[in-house]
Each structure stands twice: as structure tokens, then as C-alpha cells.
C-alpha positions as CSV (number, residue, x, y, z in Angstrom):
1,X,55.6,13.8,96.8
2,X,54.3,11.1,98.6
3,X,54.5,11.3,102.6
4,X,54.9,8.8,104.8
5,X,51.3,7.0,105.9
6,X,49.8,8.6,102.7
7,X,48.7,6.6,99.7
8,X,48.4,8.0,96.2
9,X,47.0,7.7,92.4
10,X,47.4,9.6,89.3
11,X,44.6,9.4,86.8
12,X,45.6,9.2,83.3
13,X,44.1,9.9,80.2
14,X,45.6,10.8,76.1
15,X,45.2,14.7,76.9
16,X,44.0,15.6,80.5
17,X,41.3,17.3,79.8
18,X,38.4,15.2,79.7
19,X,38.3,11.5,81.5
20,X,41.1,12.0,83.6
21,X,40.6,15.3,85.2
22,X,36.5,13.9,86.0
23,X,37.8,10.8,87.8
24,X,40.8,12.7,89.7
25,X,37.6,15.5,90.8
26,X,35.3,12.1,91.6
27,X,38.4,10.9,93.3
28,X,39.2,13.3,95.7
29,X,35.2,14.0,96.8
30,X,34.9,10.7,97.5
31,X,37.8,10.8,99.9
32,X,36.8,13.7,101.3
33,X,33.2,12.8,101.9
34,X,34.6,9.7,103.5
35,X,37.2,11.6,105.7
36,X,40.4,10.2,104.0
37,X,41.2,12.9,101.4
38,X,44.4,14.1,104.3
39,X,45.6,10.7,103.6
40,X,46.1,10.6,99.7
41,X,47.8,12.0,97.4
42,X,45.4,12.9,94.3
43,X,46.2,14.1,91.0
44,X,45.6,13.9,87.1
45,X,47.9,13.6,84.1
46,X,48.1,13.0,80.2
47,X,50.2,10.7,77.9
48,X,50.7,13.4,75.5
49,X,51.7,16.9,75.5
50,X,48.4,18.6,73.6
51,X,47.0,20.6,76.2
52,X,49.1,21.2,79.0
53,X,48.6,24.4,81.2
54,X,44.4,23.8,79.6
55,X,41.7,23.6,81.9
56,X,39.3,20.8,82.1
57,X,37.0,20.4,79.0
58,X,34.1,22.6,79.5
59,X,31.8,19.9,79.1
60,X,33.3,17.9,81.5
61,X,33.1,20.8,84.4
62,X,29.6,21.1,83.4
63,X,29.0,17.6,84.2
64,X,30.9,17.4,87.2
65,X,28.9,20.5,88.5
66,X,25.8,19.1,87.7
67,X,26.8,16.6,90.4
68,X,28.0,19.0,93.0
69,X,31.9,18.5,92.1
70,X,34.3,21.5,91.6
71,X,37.5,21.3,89.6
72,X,40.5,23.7,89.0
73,X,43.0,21.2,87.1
74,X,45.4,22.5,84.7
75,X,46.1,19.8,82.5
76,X,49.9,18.4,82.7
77,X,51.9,15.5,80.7
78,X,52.9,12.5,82.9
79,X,57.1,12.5,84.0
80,X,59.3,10.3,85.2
81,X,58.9,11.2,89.0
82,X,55.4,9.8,88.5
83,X,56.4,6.2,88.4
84,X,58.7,7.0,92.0
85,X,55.8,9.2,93.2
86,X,52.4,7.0,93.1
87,X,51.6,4.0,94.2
88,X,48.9,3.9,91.8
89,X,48.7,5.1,87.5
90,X,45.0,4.5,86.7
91,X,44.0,5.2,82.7
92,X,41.3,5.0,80.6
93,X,41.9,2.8,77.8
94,X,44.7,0.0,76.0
95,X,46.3,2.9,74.2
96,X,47.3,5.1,78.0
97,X,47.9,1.7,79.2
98,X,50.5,0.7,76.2
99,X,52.2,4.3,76.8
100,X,52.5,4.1,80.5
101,X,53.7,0.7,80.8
102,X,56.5,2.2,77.6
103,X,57.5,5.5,79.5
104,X,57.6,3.1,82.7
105,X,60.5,0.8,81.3
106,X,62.6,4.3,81.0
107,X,62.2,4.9,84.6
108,X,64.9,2.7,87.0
109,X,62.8,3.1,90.6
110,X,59.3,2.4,88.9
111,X,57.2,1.5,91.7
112,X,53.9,2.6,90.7
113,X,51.2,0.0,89.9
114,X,50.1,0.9,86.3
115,X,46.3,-0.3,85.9
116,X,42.9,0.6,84.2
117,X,40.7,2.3,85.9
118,X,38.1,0.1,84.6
119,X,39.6,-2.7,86.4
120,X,37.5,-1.8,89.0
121,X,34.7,-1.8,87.6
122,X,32.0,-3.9,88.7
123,X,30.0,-3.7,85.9
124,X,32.9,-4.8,83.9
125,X,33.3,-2.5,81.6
126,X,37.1,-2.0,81.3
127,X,37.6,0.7,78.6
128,X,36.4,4.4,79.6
129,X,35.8,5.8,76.6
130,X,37.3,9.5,75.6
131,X,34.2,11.8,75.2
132,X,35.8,14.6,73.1
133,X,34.1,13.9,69.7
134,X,31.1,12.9,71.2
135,X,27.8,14.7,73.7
136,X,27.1,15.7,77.3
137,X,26.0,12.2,77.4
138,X,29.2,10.6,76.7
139,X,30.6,12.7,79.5
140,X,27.9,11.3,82.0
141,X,28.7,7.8,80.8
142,X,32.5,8.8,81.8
143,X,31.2,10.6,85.1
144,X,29.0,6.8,85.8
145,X,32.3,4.7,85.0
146,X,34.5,6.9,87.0
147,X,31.7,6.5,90.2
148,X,31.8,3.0,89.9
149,X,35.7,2.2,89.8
150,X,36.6,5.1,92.3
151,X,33.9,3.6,94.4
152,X,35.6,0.0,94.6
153,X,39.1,1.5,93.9
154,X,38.8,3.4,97.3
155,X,36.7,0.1,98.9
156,X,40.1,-1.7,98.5
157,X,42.3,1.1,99.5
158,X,40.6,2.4,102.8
């Protein structure tokens, strides 16, 4: 997938259909805004099976929107080629985190570097919380979180 010269990340979240497909959108804007988007690879991805071949939650398109971001995911489960294919696995929370570093161990050539997102926060706040039960505010609180860490994550990668 990868091409030579190119980096890459795959955001992850439990279903794809909410935090991840916000911070892959956030993701790829920024590195097109800064002129580097031909030089990643860029995409989104879910621990479980749930919703894959579903669009992005409404809520969350809405939100992105509302900050002049388009998205046309369709929601997919994370395989086996994705620990060969990125450098980088960035999820939301413990529980992605616990289930990447599992499927990870079942994959000989695992290169990728599995981390939270949050990591790069610099306000330090590590878990990005999954909006689904909650309001359009808890998707702006995702959208804020996923500003912040793409922000340093593409600081350190640029």
C-alpha cells in the first residue's frame, strides 16, 4: 500500500463510524492544507465488524462540515495487512489499544507502531472518548481532540 518516500497512519476506533473516520477527515485536510497529503498514506478502520460498508455517523459529518471538512468513508474492520501496511495504528482509547496490540501478535511482519492518538495530545488528555450515546457536543469535543493530536502528530512527522 505504502510507496516508497511515503509515510502512513490508520485511525482506529471500536466501529469506524464515529472518532476514527473525524480524525482520518482532520488528518488528511491538514496534510493537504500543508502540501504533504501526496506524501501519506491516510485511512480509517474499526476493531470490530458492526458497521462495515456504513458511512460516517451523521453527527459526525455534520460536525466535520461545520468546520469545512468533507468525508466519504465507508467504514471497514482492521486486517492483517494493516500491521505490514502503516507505519502508524492511532486509536482512541485502552480497549482499541488492547485489541490492536492482540490482533498485532497474530501478524509475523508487524511493523506498524500501535499508539493513542491521544499521545499527542498536548493537553494531555489521552482517551478520546466514543460520542455514540452522547450530543453534537461530544462530537465537537472528538473533533477538538482530534485537532490537537493530528496537529502535533503531523509536527513530528513533517
Amino acid at each position: 500500500m505504502a510507496t516508497t518516500g511515503s509515510k502512513s497512519a490508520l485511525f482506529v476506533c471500536l466501529g469506524n463510524i464515529c472518532r476514527s473516520p473525524i480524525a482520518e477527515a482532520v488528518f488528511r485536510k491538514m496534510a493537504t492544507d500543508a502540501g504533504v497529503v501526496d506524501k501519506w498514506v491516510i485511512d480509517s478502520a474499526a476493531t470490530s465488524d458492526w458497521n462495515i460498508g456504513n458511512s460516517p455517523d451523521d453527527r459526525g459529518l455534520a460536525c466535520l462540515r461545520k468546520h469545512g471538512i468533507q468525508s466519504s468513508h465507508s467504514a471497514r474492520q482492521v486486517t492483517k495487512d494493516d500491521f505490514m501496511d502503516f507505519d502508524y495504528i492511532l486509536c482512541m482509547d485502552e480497549s482499541n489499544m488492547s485489541e490492536l496490540n492482540r490482533k498485532a501478535k497474530a501478524v509475523k511482519n508487524s511493523s506498524a507502531k500501535v499508539e493513542l492518538l491521544g499521545s499527542y495530545d498536548p493537553e494531555k488528555q489521552l482517551i478520546i472518548n466514543d460520542p455514540y450515546y452522547g450530543s453534537d457536543d461530544d462530537f465537537e469535543k472528538v473533533y477538538e481532540q482530534c485537532v490537537r493530536c493530528c496537529t502535533a502528530f503531523l509536527k513530528m512527522n513533517s
